[in-house]
RODO-2510 file (C-alpha; in nm, 4 decimals, decimal comma):
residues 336
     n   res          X          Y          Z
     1     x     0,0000     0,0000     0,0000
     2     x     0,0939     0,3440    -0,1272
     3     x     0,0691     0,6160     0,1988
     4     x     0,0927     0,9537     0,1452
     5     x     0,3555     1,1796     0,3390
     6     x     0,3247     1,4475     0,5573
     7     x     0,4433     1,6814     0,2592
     8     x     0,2094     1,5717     0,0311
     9     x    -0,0948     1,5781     0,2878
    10     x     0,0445     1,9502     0,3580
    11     x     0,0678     2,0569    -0,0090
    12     x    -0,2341     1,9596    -0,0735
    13     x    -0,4216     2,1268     0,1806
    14     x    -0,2749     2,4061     0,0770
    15     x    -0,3763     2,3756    -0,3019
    16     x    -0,6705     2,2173    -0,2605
    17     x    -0,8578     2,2813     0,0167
    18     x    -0,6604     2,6534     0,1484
    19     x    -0,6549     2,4769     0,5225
    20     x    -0,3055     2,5648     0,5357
    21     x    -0,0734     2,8872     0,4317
    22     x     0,2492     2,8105     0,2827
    23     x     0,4251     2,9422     0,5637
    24     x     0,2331     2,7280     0,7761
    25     x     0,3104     2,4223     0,5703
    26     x     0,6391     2,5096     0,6143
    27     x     0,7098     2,5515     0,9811
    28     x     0,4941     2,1844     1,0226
    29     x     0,7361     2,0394     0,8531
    30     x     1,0275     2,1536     1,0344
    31     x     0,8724     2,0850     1,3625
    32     x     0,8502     1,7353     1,2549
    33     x     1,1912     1,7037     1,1347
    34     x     1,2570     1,7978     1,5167
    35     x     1,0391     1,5639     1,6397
    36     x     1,2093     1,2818     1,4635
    37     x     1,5179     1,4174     1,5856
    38     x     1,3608     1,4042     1,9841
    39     x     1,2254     1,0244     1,8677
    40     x     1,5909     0,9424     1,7717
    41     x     1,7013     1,0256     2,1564
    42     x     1,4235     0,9506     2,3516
    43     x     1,4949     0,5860     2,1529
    44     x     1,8520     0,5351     2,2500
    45     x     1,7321     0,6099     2,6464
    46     x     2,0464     0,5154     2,8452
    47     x     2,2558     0,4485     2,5654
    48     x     2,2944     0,8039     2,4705
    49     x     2,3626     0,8966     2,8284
    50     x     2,0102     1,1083     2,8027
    51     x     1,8562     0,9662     3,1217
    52     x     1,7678     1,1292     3,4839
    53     x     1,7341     1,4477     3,6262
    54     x     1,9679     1,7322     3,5864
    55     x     1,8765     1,8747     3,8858
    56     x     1,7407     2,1874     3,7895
    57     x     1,4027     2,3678     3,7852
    58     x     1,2194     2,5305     3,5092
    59     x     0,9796     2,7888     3,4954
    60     x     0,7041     2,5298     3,6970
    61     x     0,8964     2,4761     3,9429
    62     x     0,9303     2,1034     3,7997
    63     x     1,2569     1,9292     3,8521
    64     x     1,4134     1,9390     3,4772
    65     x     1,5135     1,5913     3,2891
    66     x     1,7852     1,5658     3,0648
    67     x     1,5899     1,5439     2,7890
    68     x     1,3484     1,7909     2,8115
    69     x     1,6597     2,0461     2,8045
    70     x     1,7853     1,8603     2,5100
    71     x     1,4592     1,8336     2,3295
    72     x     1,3182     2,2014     2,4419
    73     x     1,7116     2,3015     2,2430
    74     x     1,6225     2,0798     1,9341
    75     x     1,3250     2,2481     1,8638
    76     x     1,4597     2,6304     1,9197
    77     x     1,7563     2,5225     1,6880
    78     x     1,5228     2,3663     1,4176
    79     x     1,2738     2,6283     1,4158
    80     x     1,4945     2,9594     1,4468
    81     x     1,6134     2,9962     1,0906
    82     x     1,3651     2,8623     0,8960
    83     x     1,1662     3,2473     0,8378
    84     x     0,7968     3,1132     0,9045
    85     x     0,8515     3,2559     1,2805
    86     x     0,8090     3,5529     1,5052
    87     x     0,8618     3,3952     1,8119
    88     x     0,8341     3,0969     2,0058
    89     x     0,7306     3,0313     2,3640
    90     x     0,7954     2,6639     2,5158
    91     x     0,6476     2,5678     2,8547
    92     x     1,0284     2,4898     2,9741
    93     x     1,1000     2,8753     2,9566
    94     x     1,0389     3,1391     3,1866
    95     x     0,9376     3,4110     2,8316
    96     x     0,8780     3,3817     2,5178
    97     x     1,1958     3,3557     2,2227
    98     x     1,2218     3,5570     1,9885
    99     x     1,3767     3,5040     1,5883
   100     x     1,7469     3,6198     1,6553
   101     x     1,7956     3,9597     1,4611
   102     x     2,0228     3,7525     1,2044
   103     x     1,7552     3,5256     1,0697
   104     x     1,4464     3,6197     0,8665
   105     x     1,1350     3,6533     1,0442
   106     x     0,8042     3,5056     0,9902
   107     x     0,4275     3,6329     1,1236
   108     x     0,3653     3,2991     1,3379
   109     x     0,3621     3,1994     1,6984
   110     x     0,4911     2,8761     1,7622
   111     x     0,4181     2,7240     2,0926
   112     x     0,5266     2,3635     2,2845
   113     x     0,5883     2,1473     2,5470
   114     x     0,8669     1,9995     2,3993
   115     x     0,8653     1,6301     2,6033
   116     x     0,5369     1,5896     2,7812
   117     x     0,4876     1,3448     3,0183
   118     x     0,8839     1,3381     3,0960
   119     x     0,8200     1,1821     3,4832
   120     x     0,8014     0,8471     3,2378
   121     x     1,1071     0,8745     3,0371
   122     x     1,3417     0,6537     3,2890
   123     x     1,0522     0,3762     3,2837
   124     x     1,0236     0,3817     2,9715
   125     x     0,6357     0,4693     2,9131
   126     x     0,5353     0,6472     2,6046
   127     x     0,6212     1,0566     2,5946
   128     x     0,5700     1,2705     2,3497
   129     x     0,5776     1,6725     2,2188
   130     x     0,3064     1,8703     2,1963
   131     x     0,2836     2,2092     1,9846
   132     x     0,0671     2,5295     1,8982
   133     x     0,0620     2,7651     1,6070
   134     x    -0,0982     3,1382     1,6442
   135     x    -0,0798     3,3384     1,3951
   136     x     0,1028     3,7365     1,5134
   137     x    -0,1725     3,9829     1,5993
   138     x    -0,2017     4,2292     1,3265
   139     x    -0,1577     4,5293     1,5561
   140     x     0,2301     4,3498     1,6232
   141     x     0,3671     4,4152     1,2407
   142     x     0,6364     4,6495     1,2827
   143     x     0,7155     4,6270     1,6703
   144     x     0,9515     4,3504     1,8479
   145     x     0,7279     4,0304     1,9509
   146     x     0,6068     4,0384     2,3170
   147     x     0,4272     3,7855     2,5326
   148     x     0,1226     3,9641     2,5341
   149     x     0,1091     3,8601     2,1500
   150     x     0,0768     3,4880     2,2475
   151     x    -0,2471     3,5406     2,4469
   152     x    -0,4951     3,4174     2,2362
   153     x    -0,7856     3,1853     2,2931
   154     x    -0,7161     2,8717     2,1446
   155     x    -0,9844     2,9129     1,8710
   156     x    -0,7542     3,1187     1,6798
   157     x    -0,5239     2,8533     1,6328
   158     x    -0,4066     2,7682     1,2705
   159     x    -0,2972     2,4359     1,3217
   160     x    -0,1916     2,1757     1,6640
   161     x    -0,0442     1,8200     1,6977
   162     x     0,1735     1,6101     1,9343
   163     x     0,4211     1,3577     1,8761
   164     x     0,4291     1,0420     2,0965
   165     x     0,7029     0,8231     2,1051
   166     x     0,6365     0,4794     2,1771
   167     x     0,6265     0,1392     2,0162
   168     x     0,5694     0,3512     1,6918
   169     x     0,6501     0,7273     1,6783
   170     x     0,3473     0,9000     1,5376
   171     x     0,2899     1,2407     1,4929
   172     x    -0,1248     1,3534     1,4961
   173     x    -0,2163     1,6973     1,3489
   174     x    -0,5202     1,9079     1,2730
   175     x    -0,4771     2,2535     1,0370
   176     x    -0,8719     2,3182     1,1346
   177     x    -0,9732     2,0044     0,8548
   178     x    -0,9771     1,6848     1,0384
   179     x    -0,7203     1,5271     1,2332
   180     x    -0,4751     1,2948     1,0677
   181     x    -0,2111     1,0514     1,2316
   182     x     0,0915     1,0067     1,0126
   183     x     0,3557     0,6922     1,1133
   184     x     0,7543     0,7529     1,1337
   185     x     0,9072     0,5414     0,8827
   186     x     1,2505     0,4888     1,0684
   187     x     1,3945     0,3287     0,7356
   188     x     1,2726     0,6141     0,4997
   189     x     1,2948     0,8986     0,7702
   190     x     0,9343     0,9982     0,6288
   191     x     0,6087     1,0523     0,8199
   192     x     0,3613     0,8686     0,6453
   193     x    -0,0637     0,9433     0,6513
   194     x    -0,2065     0,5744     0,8222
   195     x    -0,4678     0,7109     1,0314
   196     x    -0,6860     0,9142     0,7626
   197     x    -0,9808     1,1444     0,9637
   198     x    -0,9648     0,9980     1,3371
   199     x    -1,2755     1,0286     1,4810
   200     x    -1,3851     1,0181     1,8170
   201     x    -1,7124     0,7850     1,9305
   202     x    -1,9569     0,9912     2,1009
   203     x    -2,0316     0,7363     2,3864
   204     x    -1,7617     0,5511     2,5501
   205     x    -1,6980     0,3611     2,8543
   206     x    -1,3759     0,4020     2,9436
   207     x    -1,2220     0,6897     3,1811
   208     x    -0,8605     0,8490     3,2631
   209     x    -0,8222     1,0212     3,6194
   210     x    -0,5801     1,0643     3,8438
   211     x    -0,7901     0,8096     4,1385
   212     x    -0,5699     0,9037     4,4237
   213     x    -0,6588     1,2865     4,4110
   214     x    -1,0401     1,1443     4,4892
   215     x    -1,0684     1,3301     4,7904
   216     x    -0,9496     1,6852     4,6427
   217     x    -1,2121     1,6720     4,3663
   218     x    -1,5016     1,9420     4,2890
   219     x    -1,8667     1,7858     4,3904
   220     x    -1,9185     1,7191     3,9888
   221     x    -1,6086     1,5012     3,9302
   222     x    -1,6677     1,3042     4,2566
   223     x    -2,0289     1,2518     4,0856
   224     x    -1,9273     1,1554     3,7832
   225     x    -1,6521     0,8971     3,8577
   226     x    -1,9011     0,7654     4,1699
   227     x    -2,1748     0,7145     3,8446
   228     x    -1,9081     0,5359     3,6619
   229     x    -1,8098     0,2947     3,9389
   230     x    -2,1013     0,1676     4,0036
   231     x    -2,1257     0,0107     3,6736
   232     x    -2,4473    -0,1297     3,4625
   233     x    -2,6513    -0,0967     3,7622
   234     x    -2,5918     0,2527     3,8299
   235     x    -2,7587     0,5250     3,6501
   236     x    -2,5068     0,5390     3,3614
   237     x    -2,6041     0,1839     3,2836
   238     x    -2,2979     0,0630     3,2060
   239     x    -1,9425    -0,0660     3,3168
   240     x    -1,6548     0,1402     3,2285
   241     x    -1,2828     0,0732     3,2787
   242     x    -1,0387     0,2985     3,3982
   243     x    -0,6982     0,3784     3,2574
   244     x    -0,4132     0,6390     3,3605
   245     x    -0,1045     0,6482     3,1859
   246     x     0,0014     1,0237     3,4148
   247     x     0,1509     1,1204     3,0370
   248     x    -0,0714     1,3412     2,8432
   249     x     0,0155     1,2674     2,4731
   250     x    -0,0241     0,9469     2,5797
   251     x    -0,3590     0,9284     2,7500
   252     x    -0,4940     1,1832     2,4678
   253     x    -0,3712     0,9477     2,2086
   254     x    -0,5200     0,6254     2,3466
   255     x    -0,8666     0,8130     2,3659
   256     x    -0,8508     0,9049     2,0181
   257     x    -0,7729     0,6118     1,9025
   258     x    -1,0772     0,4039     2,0712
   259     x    -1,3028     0,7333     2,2787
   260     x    -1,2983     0,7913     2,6411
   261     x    -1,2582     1,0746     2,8158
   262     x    -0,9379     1,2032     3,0105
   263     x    -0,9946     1,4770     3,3178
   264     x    -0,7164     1,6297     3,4946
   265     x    -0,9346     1,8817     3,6927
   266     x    -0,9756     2,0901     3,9054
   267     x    -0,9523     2,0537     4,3158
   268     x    -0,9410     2,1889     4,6123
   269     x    -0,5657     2,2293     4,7102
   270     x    -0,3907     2,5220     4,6678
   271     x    -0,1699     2,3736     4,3606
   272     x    -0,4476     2,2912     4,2350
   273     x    -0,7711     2,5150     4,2200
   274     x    -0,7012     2,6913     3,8970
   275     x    -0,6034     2,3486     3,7583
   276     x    -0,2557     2,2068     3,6714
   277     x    -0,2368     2,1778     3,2928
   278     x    -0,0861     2,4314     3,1167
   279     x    -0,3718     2,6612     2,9024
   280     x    -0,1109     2,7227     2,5756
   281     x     0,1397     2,4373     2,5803
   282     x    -0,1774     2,1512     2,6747
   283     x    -0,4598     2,2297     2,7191
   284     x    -0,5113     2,4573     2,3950
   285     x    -0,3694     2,2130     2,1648
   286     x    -0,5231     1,8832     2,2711
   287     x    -0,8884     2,0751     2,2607
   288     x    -0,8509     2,1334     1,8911
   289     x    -0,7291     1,8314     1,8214
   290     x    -1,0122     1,6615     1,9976
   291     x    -1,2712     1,8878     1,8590
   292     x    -1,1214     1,8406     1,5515
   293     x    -1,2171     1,4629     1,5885
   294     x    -1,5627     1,5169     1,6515
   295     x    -1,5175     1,5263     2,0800
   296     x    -1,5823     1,8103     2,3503
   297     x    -1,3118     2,0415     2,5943
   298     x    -1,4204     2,1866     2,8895
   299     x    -1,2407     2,3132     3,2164
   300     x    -1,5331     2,2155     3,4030
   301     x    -1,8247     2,4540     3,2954
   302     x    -1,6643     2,6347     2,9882
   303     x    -1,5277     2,4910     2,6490
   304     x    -1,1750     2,5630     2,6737
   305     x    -1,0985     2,7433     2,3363
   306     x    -1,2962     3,0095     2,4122
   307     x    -1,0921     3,0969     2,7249
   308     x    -0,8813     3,4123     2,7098
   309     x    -0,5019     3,3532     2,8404
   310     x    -0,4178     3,6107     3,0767
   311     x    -0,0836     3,4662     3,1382
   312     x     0,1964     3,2477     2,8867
   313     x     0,2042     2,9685     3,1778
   314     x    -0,1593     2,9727     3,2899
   315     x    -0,2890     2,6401     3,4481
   316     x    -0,6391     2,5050     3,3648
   317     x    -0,8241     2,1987     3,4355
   318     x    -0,9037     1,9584     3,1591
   319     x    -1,2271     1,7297     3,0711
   320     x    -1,1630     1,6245     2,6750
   321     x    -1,2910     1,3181     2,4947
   322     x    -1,5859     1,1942     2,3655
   323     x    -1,8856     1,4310     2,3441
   324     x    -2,1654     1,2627     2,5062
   325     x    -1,9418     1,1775     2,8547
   326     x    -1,7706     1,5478     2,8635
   327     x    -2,1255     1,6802     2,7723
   328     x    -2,2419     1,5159     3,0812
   329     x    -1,9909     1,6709     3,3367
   330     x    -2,0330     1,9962     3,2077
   331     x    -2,3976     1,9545     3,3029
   332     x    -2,3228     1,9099     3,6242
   333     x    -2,0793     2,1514     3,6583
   334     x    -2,3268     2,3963     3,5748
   335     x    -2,6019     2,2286     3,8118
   336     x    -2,3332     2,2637     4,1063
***
């Protein structure tokens, strides 16, 4: 069988179909060169001396791996020269970074978490990148880039994927027409289209939570989960199984690829009241990609790509996944 690349799926989108700017097409494409890059370390783990902490702290206040410095530098590097960019902003970082004066500039935002899920990398559970593009605010043209720029709900986004890095390295897009997964051909060194439109299901029983944070929950998550348990004889009327990976890419992926729905929300500690996902790096891009598919993003009451940022590292919670079960807790969020 004949698959299409990543190039050709981009190209035509852009002739066909106008989903995608040239510029656009162009700065996909070197993100994924980086991500192949990432998928080339993340694979040699201790071999390539890339494992454990460095013991440092980034902007979170998160203790830094080795390679989320080394794959947060891959993806400056890669994306600096190429003349698609303004500026970029990576969830590592305490501001945003701007196109050196040397290089030619683009008028898009580029955005990522450039290893998510990194608390897995020395157990070798499936990690992956995640990324953003915005498009510069028209009122920027002719100034210097500032953070403000990046704070833009996420429905202005031009196009989102991730990259997980697992048995397979896939990367999963959306330019606002679908969602496609495209397969790493380690051989070829091409990405190559084998998951054509993913859709979502809009039932599903199957959940992702966090279990042992139970007793932090809001009243409407604690309802929810407590429907869920009780199986066929409660009053959703059926059993559901529960799954938690703690790695986002990878719990996002799993639900796309067969439904569920994945919360990370809100509770009643201080860390976590506005939510611990991060709005622009996370939360932002894994709503459109989910919408994309045909599912539902709320932060409890609200869709979340109607949100306006107030801050480049804002936390959120997160309900995503399959319409009907997301639908549902955002009913009783609003009955709370």
């Amino acid at each position: 069988m004949k698959y299409k690349t990543l190039t050709q799926y981009l190209v035509e989108q852009q002739r066909e179909h106008k989903a995608v700017s040239a510029d656009v097409r162009l700065l996909i494409e070197t993100v994924s060169r980086a991500c192949k890059a990432i998928s080339h370390a993340v694979s040699k783990g201790a071999l390539g001396g890339v494992l454990g902490s460095l013991g440092t702290e980034n902007v979170q206040g998160e203790v830094q791996k080795k390679l989320d410095v080394l794959s947060n530098e891959i993806l400056l590097e890669a994306n600096e020269w190429g003349g698609n960019l303004a500026a970029m902003a990576s969830e590592e970082m305490q501001t945003i970074h701007r196109i050196p004066t040397h290089y030619p500039k683009g008028q898009n935002l580029l955005l990522f978490d450039p290893l998510d899920g990194s608390s897995n990398i020395d157990v070798n559970v499936s990690i992956g990148t995640i990324f953003s593009v915005l498009q510069a605010p028209v009122e920027a043209a002719g100034r210097e880039i500032a953070e403000e720029d990046f704070l833009q709900p996420g429905t202005r986004q031009v196009a989102a994927g991730y990259a997980i890095y697992g048995p397979q390295t896939m990367l999963v897009l959306t330019v606002g027409a679908g969602v496609m997964g495209f397969t790493l051909d380690r051989e070829m060194g091409s990405w190559l289209l084998t998951h054509e439109d993913i859709r979502l299901p809009e039932q599903t029983a199957e959940f992702a939570i966090n279990m042992s944070n139970m007793r932090h929950w809001e009243a409407p998550v604690r309802r929810y989960i407590d429907e869920c348990l009780q199986g066929e004889t409660g009053p959703l009327g059926k059993n559901y199984n529960m799954r938690w990976i703690a790695s986002m890419v990878a719990d996002v992926h799993r639900i796309l690829t067969r439904g569920g729905i994945f919360m990370y929300p809100r509770d009643a500690r201080a860390s976590g009241r506005k939510g611990k996902l991060r709005l622009m790096y996370e939360a932002n891009p894994m709503s459109f990609l989910v919408e994309q598919a045909g599912g539902l993003a709320i932060d409890g009451a609200n869709r979340i790509l109607d949100i306006q940022p107030d801050a480049l590292h804002q936390r959120i919670g997160v309900i995503l996944g399959s319409r009907e079960e997301v639908e549902r807790l955002q009913r009783y969020h609003q009955e709370a």
